[in-house]
C-alpha positions as CSV (number, residue, x, y, z in Angstrom):
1,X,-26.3,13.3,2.5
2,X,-25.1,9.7,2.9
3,X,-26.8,7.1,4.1
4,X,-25.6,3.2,5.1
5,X,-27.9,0.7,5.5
6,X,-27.6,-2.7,6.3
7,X,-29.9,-6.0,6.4
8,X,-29.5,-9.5,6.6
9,X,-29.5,-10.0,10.6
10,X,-31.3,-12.2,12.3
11,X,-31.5,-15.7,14.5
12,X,-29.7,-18.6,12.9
13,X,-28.6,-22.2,14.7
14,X,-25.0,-23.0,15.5
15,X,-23.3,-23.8,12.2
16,X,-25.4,-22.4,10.2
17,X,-25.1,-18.9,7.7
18,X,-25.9,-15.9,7.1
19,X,-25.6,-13.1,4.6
20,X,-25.3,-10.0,5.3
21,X,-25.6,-6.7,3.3
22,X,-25.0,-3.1,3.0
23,X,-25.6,-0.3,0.7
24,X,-24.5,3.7,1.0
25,X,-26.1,6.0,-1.0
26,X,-24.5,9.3,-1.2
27,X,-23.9,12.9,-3.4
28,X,-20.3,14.3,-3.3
29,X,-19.2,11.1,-1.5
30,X,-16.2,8.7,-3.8
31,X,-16.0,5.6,-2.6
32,X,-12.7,4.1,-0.9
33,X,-13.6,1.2,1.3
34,X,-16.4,-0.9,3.4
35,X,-16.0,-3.0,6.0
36,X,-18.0,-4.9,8.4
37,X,-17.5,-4.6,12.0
38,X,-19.2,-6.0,15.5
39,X,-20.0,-5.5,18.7
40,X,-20.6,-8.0,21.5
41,X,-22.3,-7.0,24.8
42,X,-19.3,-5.5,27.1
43,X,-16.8,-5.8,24.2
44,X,-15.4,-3.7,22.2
45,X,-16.1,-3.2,18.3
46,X,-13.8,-5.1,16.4
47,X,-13.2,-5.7,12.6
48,X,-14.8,-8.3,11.0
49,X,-13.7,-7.8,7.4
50,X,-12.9,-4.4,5.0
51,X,-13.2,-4.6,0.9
52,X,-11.6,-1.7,-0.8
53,X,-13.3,-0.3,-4.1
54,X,-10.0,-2.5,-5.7
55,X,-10.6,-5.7,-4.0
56,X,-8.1,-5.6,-1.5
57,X,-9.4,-7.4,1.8
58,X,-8.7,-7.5,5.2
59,X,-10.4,-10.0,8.2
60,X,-10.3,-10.1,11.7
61,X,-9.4,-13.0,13.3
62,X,-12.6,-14.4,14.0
63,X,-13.5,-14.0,10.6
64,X,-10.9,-16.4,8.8
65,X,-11.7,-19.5,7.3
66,X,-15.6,-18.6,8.1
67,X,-16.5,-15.3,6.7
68,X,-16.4,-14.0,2.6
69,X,-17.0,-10.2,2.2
70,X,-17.2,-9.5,-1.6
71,X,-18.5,-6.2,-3.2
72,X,-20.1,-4.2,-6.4
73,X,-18.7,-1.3,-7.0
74,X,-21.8,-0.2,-9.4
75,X,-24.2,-0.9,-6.6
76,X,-21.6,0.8,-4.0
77,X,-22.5,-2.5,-1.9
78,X,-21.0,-4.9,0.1
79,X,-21.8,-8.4,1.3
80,X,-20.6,-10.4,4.2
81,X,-21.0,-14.0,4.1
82,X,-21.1,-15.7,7.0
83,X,-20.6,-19.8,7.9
84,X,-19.9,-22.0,10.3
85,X,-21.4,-19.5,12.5
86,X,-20.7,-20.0,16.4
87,X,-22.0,-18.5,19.6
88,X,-19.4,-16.5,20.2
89,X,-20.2,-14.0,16.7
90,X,-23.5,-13.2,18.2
91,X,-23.2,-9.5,18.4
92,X,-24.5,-6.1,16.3
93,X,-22.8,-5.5,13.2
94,X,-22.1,-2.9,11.2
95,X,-21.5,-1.4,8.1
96,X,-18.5,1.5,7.5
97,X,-17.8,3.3,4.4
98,X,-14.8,5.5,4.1
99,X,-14.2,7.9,1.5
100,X,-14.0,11.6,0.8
101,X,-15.8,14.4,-0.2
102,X,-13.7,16.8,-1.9
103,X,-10.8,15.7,-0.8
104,X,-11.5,15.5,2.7
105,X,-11.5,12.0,4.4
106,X,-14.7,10.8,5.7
107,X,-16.4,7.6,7.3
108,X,-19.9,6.8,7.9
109,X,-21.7,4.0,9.9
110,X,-25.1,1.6,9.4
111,X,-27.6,1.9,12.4
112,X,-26.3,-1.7,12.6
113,X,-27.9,-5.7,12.6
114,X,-28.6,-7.9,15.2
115,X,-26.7,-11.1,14.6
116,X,-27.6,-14.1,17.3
117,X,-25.8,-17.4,17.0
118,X,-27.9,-19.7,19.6
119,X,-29.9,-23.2,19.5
């Protein structure tokens, strides 16, 4: 059984932040990698930023310059720091975890967060 779950969502002013989080819970599951992506209404989900279990990173475009996603391995957690937040990231966003369960490569989602970016 794994489970992903995310919080940290919510209604926040243009420029402001917000911090998101996620956690995955699971037996038989190793670790590779989390990411963050979203969703906008009529778009298609895009990546907002991946954290492998070694630190590697990788944002999307929207995300540079603006967005932090930072990790504990020991809490199998991932955070998502978001500033200088703008209209235009208001969208549902969700956590992925990749790994494998004996051997066999597997990836799970968060029932995702409601991010709104409005005045």
């Amino acid at each position: 059984q794994v489970r992903v779950v995310e919080s940290g969502g919510g209604l926040v002013q243009p420029g402001g932040s917000l911090r998101l989080s996620c956690t995955v819970s699971a037996s038989r599951f190793r670790l590779h990698a989390m990411g963050w992506y979203r969703q906008a209404p009529g778009e298609e989900r895009e990546l907002v930023a991946r954290i492998t279990i070694d630190g590697d990173t990788r944002y999307g475009d929207p995300a540079k310059g603006r967005f932090t996603i930072s990790r504990d391995n020991a809490k199998n957690t991932v955070d998502l720091q978001m500033n200088s937040l703008e209209p235009e990231d208001t969208a549902v966003y969700s956590c992925n975890a990749e790994g494998d369960i004996g051997g066999a490569m597997v990836g799970y989602w968060g029932q995702g967060t409601q991010v709104t970016v409005s005045s």
